[in-house]
N, C-alpha and C positions, 0 to 999 in steps of 0.2 A: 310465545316467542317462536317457536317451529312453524306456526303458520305465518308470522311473520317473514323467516328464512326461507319458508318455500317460493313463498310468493315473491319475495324480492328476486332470488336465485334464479327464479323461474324466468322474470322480466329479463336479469341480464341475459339470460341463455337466449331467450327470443334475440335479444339486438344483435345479436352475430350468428346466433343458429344458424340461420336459415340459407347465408352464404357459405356457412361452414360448413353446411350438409355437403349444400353443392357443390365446390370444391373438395371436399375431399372423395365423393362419387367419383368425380373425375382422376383424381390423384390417383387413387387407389385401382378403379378396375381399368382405367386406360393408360396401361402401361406401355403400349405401342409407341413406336418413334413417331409414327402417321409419314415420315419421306418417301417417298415412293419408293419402289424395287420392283423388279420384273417376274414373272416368273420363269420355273424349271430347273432342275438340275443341277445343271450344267454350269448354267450363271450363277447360282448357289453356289453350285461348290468350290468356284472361283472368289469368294467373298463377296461376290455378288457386283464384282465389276467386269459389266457385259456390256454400255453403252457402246464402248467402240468394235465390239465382238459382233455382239449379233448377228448370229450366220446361221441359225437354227429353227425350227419351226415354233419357239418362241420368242423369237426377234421382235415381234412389233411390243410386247409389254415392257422393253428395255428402251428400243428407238426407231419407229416405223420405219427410218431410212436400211435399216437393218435386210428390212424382207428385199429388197432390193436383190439379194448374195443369192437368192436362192434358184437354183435352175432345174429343181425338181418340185412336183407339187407333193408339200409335205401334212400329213397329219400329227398332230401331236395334242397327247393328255397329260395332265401332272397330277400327283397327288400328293396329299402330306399328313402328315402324322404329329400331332403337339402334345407334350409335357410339359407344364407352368408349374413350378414350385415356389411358393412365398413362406418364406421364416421369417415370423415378424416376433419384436421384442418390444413390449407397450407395458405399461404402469396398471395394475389392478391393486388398489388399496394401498398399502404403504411398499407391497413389494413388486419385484420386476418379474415378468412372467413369458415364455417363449413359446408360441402356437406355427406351428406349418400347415397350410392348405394347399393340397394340390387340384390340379383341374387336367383332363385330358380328351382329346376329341381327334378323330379322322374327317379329313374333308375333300374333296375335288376342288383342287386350284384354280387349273387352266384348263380348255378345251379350243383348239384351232385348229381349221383349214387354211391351207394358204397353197394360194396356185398362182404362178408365173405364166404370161405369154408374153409376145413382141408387140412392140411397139414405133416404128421406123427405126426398125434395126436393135434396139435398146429392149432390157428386160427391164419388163413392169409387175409386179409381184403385189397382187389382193389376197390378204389375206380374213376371214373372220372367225372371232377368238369370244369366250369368256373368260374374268377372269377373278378371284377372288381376294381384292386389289386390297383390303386391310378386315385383317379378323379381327372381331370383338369376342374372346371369353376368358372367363378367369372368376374368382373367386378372390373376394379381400376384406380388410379389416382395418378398421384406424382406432387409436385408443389416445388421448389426450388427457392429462390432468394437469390442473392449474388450482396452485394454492393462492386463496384471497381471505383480505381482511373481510371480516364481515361487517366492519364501518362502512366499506366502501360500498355495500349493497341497502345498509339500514344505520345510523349515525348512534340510533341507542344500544345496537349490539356491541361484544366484546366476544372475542377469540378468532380465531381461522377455521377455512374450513377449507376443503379440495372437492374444488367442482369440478366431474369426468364427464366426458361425451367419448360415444363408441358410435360405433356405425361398421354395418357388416356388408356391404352389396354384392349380388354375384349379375355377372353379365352374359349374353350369348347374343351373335347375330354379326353380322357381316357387311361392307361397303363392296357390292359387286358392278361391271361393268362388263357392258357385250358392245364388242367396238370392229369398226366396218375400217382397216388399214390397208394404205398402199405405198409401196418403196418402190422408186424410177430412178433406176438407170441412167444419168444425166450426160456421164462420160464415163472413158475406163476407168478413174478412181474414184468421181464425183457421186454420189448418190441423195436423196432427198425422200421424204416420206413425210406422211398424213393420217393420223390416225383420230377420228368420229367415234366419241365414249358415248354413249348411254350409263349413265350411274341410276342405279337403284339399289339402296340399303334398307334394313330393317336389323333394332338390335334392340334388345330389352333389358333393364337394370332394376332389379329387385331386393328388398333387404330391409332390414330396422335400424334404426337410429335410437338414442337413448343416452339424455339428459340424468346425473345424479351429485347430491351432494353430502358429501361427511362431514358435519359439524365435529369439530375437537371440544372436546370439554377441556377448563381452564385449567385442570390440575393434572392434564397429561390421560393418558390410556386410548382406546381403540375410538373411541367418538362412536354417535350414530347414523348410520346412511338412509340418507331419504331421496326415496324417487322420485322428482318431477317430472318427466315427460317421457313416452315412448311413443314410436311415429312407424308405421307401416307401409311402407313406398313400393311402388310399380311405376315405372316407368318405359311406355312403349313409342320407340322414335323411330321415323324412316326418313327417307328424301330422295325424290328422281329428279333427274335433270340432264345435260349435254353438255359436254365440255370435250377442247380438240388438243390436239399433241401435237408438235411438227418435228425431225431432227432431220439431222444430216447427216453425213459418212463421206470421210476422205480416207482411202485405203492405197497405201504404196505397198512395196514387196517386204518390207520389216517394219511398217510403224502404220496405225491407224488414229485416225482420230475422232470422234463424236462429240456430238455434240443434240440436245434434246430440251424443248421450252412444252409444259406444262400450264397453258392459259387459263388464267381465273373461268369459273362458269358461279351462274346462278341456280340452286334449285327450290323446287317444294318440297318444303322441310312442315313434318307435320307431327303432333307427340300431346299423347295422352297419358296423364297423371291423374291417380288417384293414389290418396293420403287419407291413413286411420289413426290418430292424434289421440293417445288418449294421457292425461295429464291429472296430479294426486296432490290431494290435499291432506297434508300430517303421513304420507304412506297410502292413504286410502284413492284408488283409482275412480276418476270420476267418470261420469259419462260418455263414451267415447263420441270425436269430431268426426264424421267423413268430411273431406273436401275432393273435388275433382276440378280437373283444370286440361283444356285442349285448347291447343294451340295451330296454330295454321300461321307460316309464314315463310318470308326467303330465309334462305341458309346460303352465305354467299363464303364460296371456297377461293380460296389463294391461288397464287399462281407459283411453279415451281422451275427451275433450271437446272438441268443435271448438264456435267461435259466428261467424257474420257477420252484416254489414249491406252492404243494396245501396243505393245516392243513384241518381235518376232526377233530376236537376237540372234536364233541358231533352230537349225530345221528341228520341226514338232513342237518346240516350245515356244510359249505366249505368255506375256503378260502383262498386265492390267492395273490399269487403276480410274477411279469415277469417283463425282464431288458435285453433289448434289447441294443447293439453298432450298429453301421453302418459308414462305412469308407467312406463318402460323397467326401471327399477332393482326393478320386479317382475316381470320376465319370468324363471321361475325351472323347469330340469329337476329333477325330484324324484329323487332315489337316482340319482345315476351313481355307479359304480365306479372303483377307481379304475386309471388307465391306457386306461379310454374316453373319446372325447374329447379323447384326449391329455392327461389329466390327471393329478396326480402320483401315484404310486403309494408307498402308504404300507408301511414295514417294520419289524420289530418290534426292538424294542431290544435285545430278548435273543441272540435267534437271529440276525437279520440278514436272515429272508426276508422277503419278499413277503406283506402279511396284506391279506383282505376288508377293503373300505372303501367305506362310501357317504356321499357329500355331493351335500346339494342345491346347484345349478351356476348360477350367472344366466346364462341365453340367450345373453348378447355377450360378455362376457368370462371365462366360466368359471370364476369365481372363486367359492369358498362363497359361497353368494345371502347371508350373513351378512356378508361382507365385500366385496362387489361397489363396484367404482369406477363402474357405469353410472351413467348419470345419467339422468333425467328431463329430457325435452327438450319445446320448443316453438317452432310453428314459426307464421311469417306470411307470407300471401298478398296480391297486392293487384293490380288490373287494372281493366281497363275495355273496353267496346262501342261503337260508335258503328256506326247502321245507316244506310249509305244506301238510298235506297227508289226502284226504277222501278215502272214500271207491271208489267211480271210476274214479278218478283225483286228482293229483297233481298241487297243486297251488304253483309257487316257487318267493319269495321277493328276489331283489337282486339291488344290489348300488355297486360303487365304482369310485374309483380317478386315474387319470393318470396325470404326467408331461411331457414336451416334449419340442424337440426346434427344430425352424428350420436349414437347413444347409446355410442357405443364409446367409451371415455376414449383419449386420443393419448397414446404414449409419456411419460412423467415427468410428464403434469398429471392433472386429475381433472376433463377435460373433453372431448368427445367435438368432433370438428372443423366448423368454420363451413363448410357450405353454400350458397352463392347462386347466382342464375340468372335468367334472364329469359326472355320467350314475347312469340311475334307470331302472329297467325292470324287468317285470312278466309275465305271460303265463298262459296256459292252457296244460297238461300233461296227454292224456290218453294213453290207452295201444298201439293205432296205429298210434293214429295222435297228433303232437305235435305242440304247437303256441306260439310263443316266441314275444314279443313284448318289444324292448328298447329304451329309449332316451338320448340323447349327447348333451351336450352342451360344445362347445369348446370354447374358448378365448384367445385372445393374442392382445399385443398395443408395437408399435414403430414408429420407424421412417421410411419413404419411401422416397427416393431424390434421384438428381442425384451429382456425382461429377462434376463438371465444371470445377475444374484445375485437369488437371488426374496427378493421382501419387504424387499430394499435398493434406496432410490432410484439414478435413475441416476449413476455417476460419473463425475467431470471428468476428461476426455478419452476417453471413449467416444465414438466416430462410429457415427450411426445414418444408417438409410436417410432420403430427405426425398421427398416424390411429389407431384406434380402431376397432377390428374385434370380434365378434360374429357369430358362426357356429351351428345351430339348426339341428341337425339330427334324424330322426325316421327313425325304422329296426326293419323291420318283416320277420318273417322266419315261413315256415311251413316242417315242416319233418311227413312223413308219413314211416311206418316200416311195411313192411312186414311181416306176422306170418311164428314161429320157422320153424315147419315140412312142410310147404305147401308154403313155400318159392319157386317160380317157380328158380330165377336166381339161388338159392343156389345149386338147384335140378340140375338145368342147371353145374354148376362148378364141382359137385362129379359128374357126369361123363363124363365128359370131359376130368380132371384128375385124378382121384379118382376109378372111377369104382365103378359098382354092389355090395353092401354091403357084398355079400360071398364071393367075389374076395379081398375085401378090408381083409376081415378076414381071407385067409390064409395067 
């Protein structure tokens, strides 16, 4: 009878495994909102509504039209510092159990040039930037248990039993761009900008997976647990490609407005899987499976719309607010196959093997982009400035609030989890060198699990995993501004295009 249970248990766990992996890989270490945001400081430490701000030497990662402001050639670096904490509470055996993992890492954000010359009259402001536009790392866990009849797996068994799936993955690696941006001058308040990405990522996802089931005996007590399946995944994914930015800037004496379109691009999306499958008969481990699986294909990204407005109410102070959409639910891999990805692998009615299969995949949840739960999310900003002024520095106080969600759909809904967070940050502001220093604290809690009956919602009394996450961030930024007349690069720009001052004035 145990060989009987295993193997039946083992089948069910195949018919949903294989999406349950994958989604919960996703659930679990891409805890990111994926909305864009800018970087630096400054805009951080406004909650991160800087679309109608932009006046710094991080202006183009918020809204090209931004560099426009600028009348000195500015350099500027960012850096930042992360603390991910996850409390998660998942079911092991009959009782409830509470594990924390944290992750920490230092990284280089931003790095920008940006230099201003004339243009018939009109400043024209190029600037080029790297930028470390979404991180990938963290550490997670999912733990699901589902009580089932054992009818339902074999018609001559009798009692219950709870079949768990766990899954541990840890992630690291990054979606970077190095983008060639210009903001022009159109009129005294009008402005407009163009911003040329280069995207290249690389990020990797590693971890075990693990299939087990408790048989109950009929007269009550602890049952026995038997293992069917453990799975040893590597997962290594990248993607280059080009995608462009355009916004705008209307700027009066108290109020600004912005406005910023993020256009779909296509890239080469490329990811190498390998899988060590090893699966037990009665307890006993049998000979383990390698599988490997490379994949080559488009990775075709969404398009996004941010807009703000800035209120200048009373001298020194600013502020803000930005409201960003993003079309997640078309973030879609063309042709994966199937069993890359972890995703299910299709077999033939007749025979019973394994047959080629490709379906286009959505990005988050790997589900045919035809039936994707992702959602389309958007997200709001909002903060404010207040600068005190001595005689040879500027000290600026600043705070604000953001909400957000992700695009992942949470276990049994058809809606990706609430994000919020809040930011305080101040600096030092002299005439050449400027030091911005912000902190973020981000937050969000749900549910992490995997499905086990694929394509059936979840049933009453299933216990799934529940997590609480906490994101600690600190961002420092330092800009350094060249002076007006002695400006080397600016010098360098008029005559290059511009010409010899008498030339320019006939």
């Amino acid at each position: 009878m145990k060989r009987s249970i295993g193997a039946a248990a083992l089948a069910m766990a195949v018919v949903g495994g294989q999406t349950a992996w994958a989604q919960s890989i996703q659930n679990v270490v891409l805890r990111n909102s994926f909305n864009p945001t800018g970087a630096g400081a400054r805009g951080l430490g406004m909650g991160g509504a800087f679309i109608a701000v932009a006046d710094d030497g991080t202006a183009a990662s918020f809204n090209p039209a931004g560099l426009a402001q600028l009348r000195r050639t500015e350099f500027a670096v960012v850096l930042f510092t992360d603390k991910l904490t996850s409390t998660l509470t998942f079911p092991r055996g009959g009782e409830v159990v509470t594990a924390t993992d944290q992750a920490r890492h230092t990284r280089l954000d931003f790095v920008g040039l940006a230099a201003p010359f004339d243009v018939g009259g009109r400043n024209l402001n190029v600037q080029f930037s790297y930028q470390r536009a979404v991180d990938l790392f963290g550490r997670g866990r999912a733990t699901i248990q589902d009580t089932i009849d054992l009818r339902d797996i074999d018609p001559d068994l009798r009692g219950f039993g709870d079949l768990t799936a766990d899954i541990t993955p840890e992630q690291s690696g990054a979606f970077n761009t190095v983008s060639l941006s210009a903001g022009y001058q159109m009129t005294s308040r009008a402005a407009v900008g163009l911003a040329v990405n280069y995207w290249f990522a690389d990020w990797s996802v590693t971890g075990e997976s693990s299939f087990r089931l408790r048989v109950r005996p009929p007269g009550g007590g602890p049952g026995i647990e038997v293992p069917l399946s453990t799975t040893q995944f590597r997962q290594d994914q990248s993607f280059k490609g080009f995608s462009v930015n355009a916004g705008f800037l209307l700027k009066y004496s108290w109020l600004s407005l912005g406005g910023v379109i993020r256009l779909p691009f296509s890239s080469d999306y490329k990811l190498d899987e390998s899988d060590t499958v090893t699966r037990f008969d009665i307890g006993r481990p049998l000979p383990p499976e390698e599988r490997a699986f490379r994949v080559t294909s488009p990775l075709r990204w969404p398009r996004s719309l941010g807009g703000g407005i800035a209120l200048r109410p009373i001298k020194n102070l600013t502020l803000a607010a930005d409201y960003t959409h993003s079309q997640w639910s078309r973030t879609v891999i063309d042709n994966v196959p199937g069993g890359a990805l972890l995703t299910p692998i299709e077999f033939s009615e007749v025979t019973g093997e394994a047959v080629d299969s490709f379906t286009d995949r959505n990005f988050f949840d790997l589900l045919p982009a035809s039936e994707t739960v992702t959602q389309d999310t958007s997200q709001w900003r909002a903060g404010g400035e207040y600068l005190v002024v001595f005689s040879k520095v500027i000290i600026p106080l600043r705070g604000g609030l953001f909400r957000d969600r992700s695009p992942i759909a949470e276990l049994g809904t058809d809606e990706g989890r609430r994000i919020k967070g809040w930011t305080v940050g101040s600096g030092l502001n002299f005439s050449h060198f400027v030091l911005d220093v912000a902190f973020e604290r981000r937050e969000s809690s749900g549910q992490v699990g995997l499905r086990l009956r694929q394509g059936q919602p979840i049933q009453a009394g299933t216990t799934v995993s529940t997590e609480d996450v906490r994101q600690d961030r600190i961002v420092a930024s330092l800009i350094y501004r060249f002076g007006g007349a002695d400006d080397p690069l600016k010098k360098l720009f008029r005559a290059v295009f511009v010409g010899p001052k008498e030339k320019e004035d006939n």
